[in-house]
C-alpha positions in Angstrom: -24.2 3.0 5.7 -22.8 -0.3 3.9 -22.9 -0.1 0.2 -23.9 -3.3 -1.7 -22.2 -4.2 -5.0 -24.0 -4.1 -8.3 -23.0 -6.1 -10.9 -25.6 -5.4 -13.6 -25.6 -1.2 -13.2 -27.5 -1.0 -16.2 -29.8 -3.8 -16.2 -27.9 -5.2 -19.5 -24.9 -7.2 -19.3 -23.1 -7.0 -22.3 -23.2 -2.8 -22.0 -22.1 -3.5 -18.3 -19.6 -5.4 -18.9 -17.9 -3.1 -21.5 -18.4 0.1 -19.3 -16.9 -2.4 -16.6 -13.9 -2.6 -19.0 -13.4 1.1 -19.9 -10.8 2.2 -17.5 -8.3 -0.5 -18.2 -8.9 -0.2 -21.7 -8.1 3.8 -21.7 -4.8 3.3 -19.8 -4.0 0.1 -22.1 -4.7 2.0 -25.4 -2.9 4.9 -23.5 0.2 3.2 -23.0 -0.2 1.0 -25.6 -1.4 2.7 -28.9 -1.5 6.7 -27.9 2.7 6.4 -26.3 1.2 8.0 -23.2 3.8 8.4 -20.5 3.1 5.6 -18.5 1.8 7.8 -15.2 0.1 9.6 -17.5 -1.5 6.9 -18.9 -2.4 5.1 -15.5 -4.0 8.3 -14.1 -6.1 8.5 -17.0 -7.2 5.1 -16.2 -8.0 6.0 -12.5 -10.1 9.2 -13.6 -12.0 7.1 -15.8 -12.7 4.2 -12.9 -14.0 7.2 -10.9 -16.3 8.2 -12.9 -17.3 4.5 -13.8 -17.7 3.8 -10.0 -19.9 6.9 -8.9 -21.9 7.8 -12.0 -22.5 4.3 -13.2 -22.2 1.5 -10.4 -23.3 4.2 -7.9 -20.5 3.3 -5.3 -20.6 6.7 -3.1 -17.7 9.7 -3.8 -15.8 9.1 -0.8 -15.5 5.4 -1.0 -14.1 5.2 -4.6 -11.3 8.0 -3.3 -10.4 5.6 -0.4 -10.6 2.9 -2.2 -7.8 4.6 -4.7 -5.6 5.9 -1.8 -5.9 2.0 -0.3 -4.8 1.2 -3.5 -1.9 3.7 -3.9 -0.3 3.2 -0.2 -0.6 -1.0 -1.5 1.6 0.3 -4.4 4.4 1.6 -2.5 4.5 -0.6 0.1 5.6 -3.6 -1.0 5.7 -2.9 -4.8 7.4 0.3 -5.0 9.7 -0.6 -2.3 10.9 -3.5 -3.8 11.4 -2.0 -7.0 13.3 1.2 -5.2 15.6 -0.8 -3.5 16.7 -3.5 -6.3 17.8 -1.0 -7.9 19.3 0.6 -5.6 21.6 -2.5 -4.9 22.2 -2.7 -8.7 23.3 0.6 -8.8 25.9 0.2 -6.3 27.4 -2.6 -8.4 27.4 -1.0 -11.0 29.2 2.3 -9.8 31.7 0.1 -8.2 32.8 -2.0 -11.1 31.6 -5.5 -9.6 28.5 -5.7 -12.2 31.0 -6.0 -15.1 32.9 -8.6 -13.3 29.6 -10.7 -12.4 28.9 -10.1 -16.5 32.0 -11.4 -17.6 31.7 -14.4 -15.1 28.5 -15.6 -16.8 29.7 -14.9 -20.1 32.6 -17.3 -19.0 29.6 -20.3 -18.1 28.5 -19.4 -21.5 28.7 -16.5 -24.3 25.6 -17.6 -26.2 23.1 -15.2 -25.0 20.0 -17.9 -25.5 21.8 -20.1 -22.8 21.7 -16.9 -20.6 18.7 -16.2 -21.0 17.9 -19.9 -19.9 19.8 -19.4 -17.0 19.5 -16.1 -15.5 15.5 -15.3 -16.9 14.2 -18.1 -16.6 15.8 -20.7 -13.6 17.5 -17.8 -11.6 14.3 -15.9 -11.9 12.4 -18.5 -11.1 14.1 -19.1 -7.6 13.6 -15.4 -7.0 10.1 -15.9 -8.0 9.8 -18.9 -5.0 11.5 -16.6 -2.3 9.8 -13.1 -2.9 7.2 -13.0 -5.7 5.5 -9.6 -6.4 7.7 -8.4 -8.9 11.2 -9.4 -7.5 12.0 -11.5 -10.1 11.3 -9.6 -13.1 13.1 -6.8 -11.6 16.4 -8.8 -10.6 17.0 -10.6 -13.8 16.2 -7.5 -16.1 18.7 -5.3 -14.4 21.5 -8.3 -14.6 20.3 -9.2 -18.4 20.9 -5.4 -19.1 24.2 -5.7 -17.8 25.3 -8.8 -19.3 24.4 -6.3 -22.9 20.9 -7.4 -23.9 18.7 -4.5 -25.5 16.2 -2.6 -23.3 13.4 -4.3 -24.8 15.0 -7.8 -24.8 16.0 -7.5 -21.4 12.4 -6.1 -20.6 10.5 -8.4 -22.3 12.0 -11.8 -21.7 12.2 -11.1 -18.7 8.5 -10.6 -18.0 7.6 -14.0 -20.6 10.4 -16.2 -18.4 8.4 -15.1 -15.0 5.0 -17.1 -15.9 5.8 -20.9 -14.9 6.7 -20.2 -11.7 4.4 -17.6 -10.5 1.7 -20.1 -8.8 3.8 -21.2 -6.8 5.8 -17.5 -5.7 7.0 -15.8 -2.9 6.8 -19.5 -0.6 3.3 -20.8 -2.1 1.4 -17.2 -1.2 -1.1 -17.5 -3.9 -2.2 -21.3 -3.9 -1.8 -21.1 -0.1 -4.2 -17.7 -0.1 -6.8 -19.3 -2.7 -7.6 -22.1 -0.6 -7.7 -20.3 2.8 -9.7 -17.7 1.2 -11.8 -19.8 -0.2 -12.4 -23.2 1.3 -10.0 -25.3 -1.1 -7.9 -28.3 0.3 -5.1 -26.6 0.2 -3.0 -29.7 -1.0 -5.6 -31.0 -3.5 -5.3 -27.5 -4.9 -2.0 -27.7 -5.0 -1.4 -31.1 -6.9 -4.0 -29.7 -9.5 -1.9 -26.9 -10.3 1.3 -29.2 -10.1 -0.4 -31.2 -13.1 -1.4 -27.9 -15.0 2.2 -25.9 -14.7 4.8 -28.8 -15.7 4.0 -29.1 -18.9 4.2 -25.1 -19.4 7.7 -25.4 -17.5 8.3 -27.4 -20.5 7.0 -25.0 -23.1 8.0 -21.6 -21.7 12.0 -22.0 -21.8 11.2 -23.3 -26.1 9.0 -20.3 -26.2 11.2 -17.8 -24.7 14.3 -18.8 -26.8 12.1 -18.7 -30.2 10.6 -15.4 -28.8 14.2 -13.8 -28.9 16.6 -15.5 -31.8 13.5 -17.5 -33.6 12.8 -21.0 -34.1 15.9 -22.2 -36.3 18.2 -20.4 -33.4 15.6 -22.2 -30.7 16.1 -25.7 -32.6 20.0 -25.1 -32.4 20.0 -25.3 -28.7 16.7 -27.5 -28.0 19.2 -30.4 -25.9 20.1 -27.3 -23.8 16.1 -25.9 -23.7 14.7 -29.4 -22.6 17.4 -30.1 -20.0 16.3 -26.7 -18.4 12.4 -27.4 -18.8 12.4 -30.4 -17.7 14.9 -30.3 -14.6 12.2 -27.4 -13.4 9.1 -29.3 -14.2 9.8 -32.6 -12.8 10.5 -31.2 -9.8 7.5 -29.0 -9.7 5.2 -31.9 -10.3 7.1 -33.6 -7.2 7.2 -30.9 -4.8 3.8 -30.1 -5.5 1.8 -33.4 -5.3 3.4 -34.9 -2.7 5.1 -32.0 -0.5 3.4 -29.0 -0.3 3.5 -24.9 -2.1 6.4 -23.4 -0.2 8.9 -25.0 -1.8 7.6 -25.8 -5.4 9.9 -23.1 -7.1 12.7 -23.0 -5.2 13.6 -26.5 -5.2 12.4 -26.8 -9.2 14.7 -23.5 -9.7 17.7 -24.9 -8.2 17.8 -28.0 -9.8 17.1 -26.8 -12.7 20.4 -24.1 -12.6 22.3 -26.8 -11.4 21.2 -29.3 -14.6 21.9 -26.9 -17.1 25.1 -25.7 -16.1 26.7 -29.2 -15.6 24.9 -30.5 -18.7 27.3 -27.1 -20.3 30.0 -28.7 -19.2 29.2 -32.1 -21.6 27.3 -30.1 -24.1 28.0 -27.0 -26.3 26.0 -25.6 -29.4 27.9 -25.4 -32.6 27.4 -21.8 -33.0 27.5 -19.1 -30.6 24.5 -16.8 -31.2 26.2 -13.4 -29.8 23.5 -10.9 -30.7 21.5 -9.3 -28.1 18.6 -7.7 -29.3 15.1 -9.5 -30.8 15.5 -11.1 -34.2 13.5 -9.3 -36.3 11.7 -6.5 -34.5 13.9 -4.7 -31.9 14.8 -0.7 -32.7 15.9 -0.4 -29.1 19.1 -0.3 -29.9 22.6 -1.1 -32.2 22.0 -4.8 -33.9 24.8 -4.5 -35.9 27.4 -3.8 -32.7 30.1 -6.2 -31.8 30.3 -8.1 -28.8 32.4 -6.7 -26.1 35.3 -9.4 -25.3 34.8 -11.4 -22.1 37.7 -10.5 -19.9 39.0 -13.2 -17.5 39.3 -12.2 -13.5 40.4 -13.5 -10.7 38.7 -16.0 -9.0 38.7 -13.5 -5.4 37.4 -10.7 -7.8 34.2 -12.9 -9.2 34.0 -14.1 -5.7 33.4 -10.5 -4.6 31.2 -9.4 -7.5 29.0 -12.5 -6.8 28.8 -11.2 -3.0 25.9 -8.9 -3.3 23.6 -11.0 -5.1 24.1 -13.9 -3.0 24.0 -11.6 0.0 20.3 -10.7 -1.3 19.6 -14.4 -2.5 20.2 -15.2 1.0 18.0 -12.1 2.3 15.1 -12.6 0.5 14.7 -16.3 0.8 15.1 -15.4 5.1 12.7 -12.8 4.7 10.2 -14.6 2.7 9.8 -17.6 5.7 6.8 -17.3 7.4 8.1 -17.7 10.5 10.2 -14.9 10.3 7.7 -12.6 8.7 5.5 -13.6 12.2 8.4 -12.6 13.8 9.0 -9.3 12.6 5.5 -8.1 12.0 5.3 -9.0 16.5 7.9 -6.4 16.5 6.2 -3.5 14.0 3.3 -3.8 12.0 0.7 -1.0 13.0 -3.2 -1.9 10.8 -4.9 1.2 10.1 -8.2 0.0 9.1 -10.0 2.5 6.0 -12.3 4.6 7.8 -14.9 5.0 5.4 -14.4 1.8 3.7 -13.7 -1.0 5.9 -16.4 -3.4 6.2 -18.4 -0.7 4.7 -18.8 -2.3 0.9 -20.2 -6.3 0.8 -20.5 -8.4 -2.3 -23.6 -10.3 -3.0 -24.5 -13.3 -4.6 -24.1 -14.8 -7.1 -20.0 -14.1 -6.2 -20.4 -15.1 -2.6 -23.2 -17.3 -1.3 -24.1 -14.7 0.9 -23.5 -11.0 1.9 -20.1 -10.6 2.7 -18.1 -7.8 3.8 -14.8 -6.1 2.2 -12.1 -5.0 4.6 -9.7 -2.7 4.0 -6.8 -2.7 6.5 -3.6 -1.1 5.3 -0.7 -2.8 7.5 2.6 -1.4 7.2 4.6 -4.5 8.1 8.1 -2.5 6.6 9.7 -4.5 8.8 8.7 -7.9 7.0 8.8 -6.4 3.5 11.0 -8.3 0.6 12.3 -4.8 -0.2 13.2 -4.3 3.7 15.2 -7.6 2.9 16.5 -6.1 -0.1 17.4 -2.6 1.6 19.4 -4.9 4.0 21.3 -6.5 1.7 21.9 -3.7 -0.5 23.4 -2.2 2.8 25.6 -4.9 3.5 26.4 -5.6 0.3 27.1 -2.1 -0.1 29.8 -2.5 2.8 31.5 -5.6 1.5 32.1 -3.4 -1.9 34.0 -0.7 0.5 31.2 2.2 0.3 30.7 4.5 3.6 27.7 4.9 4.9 27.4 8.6 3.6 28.0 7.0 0.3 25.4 4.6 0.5 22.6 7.5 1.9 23.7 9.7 -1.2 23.3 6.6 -3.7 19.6 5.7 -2.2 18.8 9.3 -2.4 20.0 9.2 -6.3 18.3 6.2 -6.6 14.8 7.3 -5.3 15.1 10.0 -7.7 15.9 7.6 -10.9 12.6 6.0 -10.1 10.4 8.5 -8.7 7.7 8.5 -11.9 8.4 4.6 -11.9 7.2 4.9 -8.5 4.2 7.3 -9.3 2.9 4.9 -12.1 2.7 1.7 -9.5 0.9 3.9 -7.4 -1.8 5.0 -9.8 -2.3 1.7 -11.5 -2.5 -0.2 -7.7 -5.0 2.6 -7.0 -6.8 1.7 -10.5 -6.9 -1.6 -9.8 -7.7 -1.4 -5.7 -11.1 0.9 -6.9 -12.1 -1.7 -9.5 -12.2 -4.3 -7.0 -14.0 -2.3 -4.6 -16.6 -1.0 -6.8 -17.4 -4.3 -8.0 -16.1 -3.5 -12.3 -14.1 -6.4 -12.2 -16.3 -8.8 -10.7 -18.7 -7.8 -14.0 -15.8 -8.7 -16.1 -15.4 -12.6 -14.4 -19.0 -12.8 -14.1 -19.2 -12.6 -18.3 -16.6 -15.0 -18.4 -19.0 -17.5 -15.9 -21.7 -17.3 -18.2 -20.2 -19.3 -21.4 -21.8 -23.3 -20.0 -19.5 -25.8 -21.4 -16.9 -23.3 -22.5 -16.2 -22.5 -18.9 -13.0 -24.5 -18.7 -11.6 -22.4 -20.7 -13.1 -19.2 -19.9 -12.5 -19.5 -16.5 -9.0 -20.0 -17.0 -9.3 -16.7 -18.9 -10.7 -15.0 -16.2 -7.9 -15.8 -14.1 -5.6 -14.5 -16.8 -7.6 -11.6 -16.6 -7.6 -11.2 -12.4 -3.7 -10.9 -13.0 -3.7 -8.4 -15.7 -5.9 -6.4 -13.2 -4.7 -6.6 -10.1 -0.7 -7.7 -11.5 -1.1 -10.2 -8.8 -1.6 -13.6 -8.6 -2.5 -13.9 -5.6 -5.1 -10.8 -5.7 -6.4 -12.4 -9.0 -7.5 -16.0 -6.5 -8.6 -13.8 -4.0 -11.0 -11.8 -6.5 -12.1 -15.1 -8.2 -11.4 -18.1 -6.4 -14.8 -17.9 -4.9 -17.0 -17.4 -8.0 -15.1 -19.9 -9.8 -15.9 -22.8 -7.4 -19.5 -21.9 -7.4 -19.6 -21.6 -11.1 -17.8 -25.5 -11.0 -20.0 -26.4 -8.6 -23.4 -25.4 -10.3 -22.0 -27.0 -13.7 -21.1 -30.3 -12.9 -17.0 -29.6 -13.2 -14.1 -30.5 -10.3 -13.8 -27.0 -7.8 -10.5 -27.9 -7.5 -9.4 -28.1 -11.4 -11.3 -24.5 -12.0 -9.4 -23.0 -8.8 -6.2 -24.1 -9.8 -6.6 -22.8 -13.5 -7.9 -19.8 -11.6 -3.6 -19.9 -10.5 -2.3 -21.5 -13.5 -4.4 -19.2 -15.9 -3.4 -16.3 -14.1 0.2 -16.8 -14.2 0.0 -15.7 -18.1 -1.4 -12.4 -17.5 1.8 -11.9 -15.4 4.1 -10.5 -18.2 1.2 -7.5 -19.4 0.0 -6.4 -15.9 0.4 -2.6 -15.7 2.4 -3.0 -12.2 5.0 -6.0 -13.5 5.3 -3.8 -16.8 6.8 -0.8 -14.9 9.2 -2.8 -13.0 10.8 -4.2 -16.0 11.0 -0.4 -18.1 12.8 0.4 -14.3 15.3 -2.0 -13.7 15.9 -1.5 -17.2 16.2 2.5 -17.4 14.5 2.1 -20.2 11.7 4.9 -18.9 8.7 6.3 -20.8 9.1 3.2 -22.9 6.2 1.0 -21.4 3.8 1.1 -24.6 6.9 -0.7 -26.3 7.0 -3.2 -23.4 3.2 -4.1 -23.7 3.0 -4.2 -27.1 5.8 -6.8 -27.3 4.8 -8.8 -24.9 0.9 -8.9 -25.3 0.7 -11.8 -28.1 2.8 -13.6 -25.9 0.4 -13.5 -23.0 -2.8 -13.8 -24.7 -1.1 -17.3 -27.0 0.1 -19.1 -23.7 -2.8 -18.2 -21.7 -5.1 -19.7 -24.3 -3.2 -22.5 -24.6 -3.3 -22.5 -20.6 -7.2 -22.8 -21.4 -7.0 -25.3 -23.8 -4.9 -27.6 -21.6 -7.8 -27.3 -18.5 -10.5 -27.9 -21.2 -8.9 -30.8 -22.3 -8.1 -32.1 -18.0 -12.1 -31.3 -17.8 -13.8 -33.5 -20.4 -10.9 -35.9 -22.1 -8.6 -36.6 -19.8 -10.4 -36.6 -15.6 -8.5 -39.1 -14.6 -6.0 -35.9 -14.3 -8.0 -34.7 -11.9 -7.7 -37.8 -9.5 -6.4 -36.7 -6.0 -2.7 -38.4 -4.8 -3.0 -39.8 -1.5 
């Protein structure tokens, strides 16, 4: 028997929407406030979204526990894998001596640690972002930001706010690309609007993520540096994205914007190198008061060879993130296993969708087309050019999967949280109370997108789950579909850095386990400030400035 979504459970929706909110709120607070273990804190959260699912919305007992193990398997394959084998390819560097080398190399670009944070969080992240998405990024320039010395939380957190400007536009134009052929959206009208939305954040976020880690005097020190970076990515992404196409928005932006900054290094220099490593003002994580360990020179054939792996990988994902060779290797092996049980067994109702529609719920193992099957490879190859044998590189993955295994656990449960709120309809209560605020909707609706991401740690789950509802809601009030389903996207990017799922990868590639409360609480203001302002920006595109919205033919 299908099972038709409520949205109301209890005929009032301001008590609906806060029992809607309950689970996330008890693993938040959890992780957040009570310094849960973070598996500990995300199962508490799942329990909780049972009981919400069956008792209150009525969704039957065996579809919320298939809906959770949908969720769970989504978590390992391709989140947990990509997290498992990053790391595994940073270990290998590190136990062979080549990370130090590749630290001492980019200290030699540069030994002010804001530049580097310009430079490896935010533009190198940003190509990684373009080529893979789905926590790739975040977990690539946290390990090497941990290396190069920053603190655990430093390296954590900046990580996650540096990840925001690009994600629209990540792994090849997946979540723009998915919003309109989910949806109905011309898909380059779409993604023009979001070109005009995210430049000017491309701008914002390097200013923000420098005065975020040394403060604003140490931001204004190096602001020629900041604005070279910003706006050698933003130009580009306004290009790209108006008058190309999605797939390429971030990588092109990404490179030009490495390339910019180092050779405007090589005309420009601050006055004073800022050496420390932690957060000015509020990181315990570790020593402030240590002294900088002295950049040793090397050989140009040794940095060659410690830059070998990670442009090995570079070169991996960016091949396995094409779609033609995704098509390609999901012909050779990517079994569906549709949900018995829940498969086109649930349908959402107006006023979401204009008419009954059903939910699948195929689980596809396409391991073969995975990022982290791209990263596995090049960790192995990698792991070859750096002289290990192949029973050294089984006993390191083995060690590796052990290093991560409750890492692992937590994406599951919090994918399996977030999976069951979609299917039970929780979260669609929570973007429905955003839809009801009339002339505020520009910026609520860009909240609710903000929101879809936090849920789901995905932007391109977040369109999926809202893209629909927000062009009806534009439609119905008189505002452009296309404005409200881009800041659907460029909302959404914000809630990046505090989703449960993006939170875990960053305490993993940093080894800095059981410390994900510390994570989240650092980075929340930042989230909820640039979202806001992400709100702000689309109010101001909807009723000051619509010539904005005017398509480029």
């Amino acid at each position: 028997m299908v099972w038709q979504q409520i949205y109301n459970p209890v005929g009032n929706m301001v008590l609906s929407t806060l029992l809607a909110a309950l689970p996330v709120v008890v693993m938040l607070v959890g992780l957040g406030f009570l310094h849960l273990k973070a598996h500990i804190a995300a199962g508490a959260g799942l329990v909780c979204a049972l009981l919400i699912a069956i008792v209150v919305y009525g969704m039957p007992a065996d579809m919320a526990g298939r809906a959770a193990v949908f969720g769970g398997l989504t978590g390992l394959l391709p989140i947990g894998w990509i997290v498992l084998n990053i790391i595994f390819l940073h270990q290998l560097t590190e136990q062979n001596g080549s990370f130090k080398i590749l630290q001492d190399s980019i200290a030699g670009i540069t030994e002010d640690r804001r530049i580097q944070l310009l430079l490896i969080a935010f533009a190198f992240g940003a190509f990684f972002e373009g080529a893979a998405g789905f926590g790739t990024p975040v977990a690539v320039t946290a390990a090497i930001l941990i290396g190069l010395g920053f603190s655990p939380l430093a390296a954590s957190g900046l990580s996650l706010i540096a990840n925001t400007a690009p994600v629209a536009f990540g792994a090849l134009g997946t979540p723009v690309i998915t919003l309109a052929k989910v949806h109905g959206y011309d898909v380059m009208e779409v993604t023009a609007m979001v070109g005009r939305q995210l430049p000017f954040f491309s701008v914002l976020v390097p200013f923000w993520l420098i005065w975020a880690f040394a403060g604003r005097k140490a931001m204004m020190e190096i602001w020629p540096a900041i604005l070279v970076t910003g706006l050698s990515f933003a130009i580009p992404q306004y290009l790209v994205s108006n008058f190309i196409g999605p797939e390429l928005v971030d990588i092109i932006a990404a490179i030009v914007s490495m390339g910019c900054l180092i050779g405007f290094l090589r005309v420009w220099q601050p006055r004073t190198i800022w050496r420390s490593t932690s957060l000015k003002g509020r990181d315990t994580s570790e020593d402030t008061t240590a002294q900088p360990r002295a950049v040793v020179a090397h050989a140009r054939a040794d940095v060659i060879r410690a830059w070998t792996p990670w442009a090995i990988l570079t070169v991996f994902v960016f091949i396995w993130g094409l779609p033609s060779v995704k098509a390609a290797l999901n012909g050779l092996f990517a079994p569906s296993f549709p949900m018995t049980g829940l498969h086109n067994m649930i349908e959402k109702v107006p006023p979401v969708v204009p008419q009954p529609t059903k939910e699948g719920a195929v689980y596809v193992l396409n391991l073969l087309s995975a990022t982290g099957t791209g990263i596995l490879l090049s960790a192995i190859v990698g792991g070859l050019v750096m002289k290990y044998s192949p029973l050294g590189l089984i006993k390191q993955f083995f060690k590796t999967i052990w290093l991560v295994r409750f890492s692992l656990l937590t994406i599951v449960l919090m994918l399996a949280l977030g999976t069951l709120t979609r299917y039970s309809g929780t979260d669609t209560t929570l973007g429905l109370a955003f839809a009801n605020t009339g002339v505020l909707y520009p910026f609520f609706g860009t909240m609710m997108g903000w929101l879809g991401v936090a849920l789901t740690g995905s932007d391109t789950a977040s369109n999926v789950l809202f893209g629909g509802m927000q062009k009806v809601a534009a439609e119905q009030l008189g505002l452009s579909p296309n404005l409200m389903g881009a800041a659907n996207s460029s909302g959404g990017v914000m809630g990046k850095m505090i989703d449960a799922q993006s939170i875990v990868v960053a305490s993993t590639a940093t080894r800095w386990f059981n410390h994900e409360g510390d994570i989240l609480r650092y980075v929340f203001f930042h989230s909820v400030a640039l979202a806001t302002l992400v709100g702000i920006f689309v109010t101001l595109q909807a009723y000051v400035y619509p010539f904005t919205l005017m398509v480029v033919k």
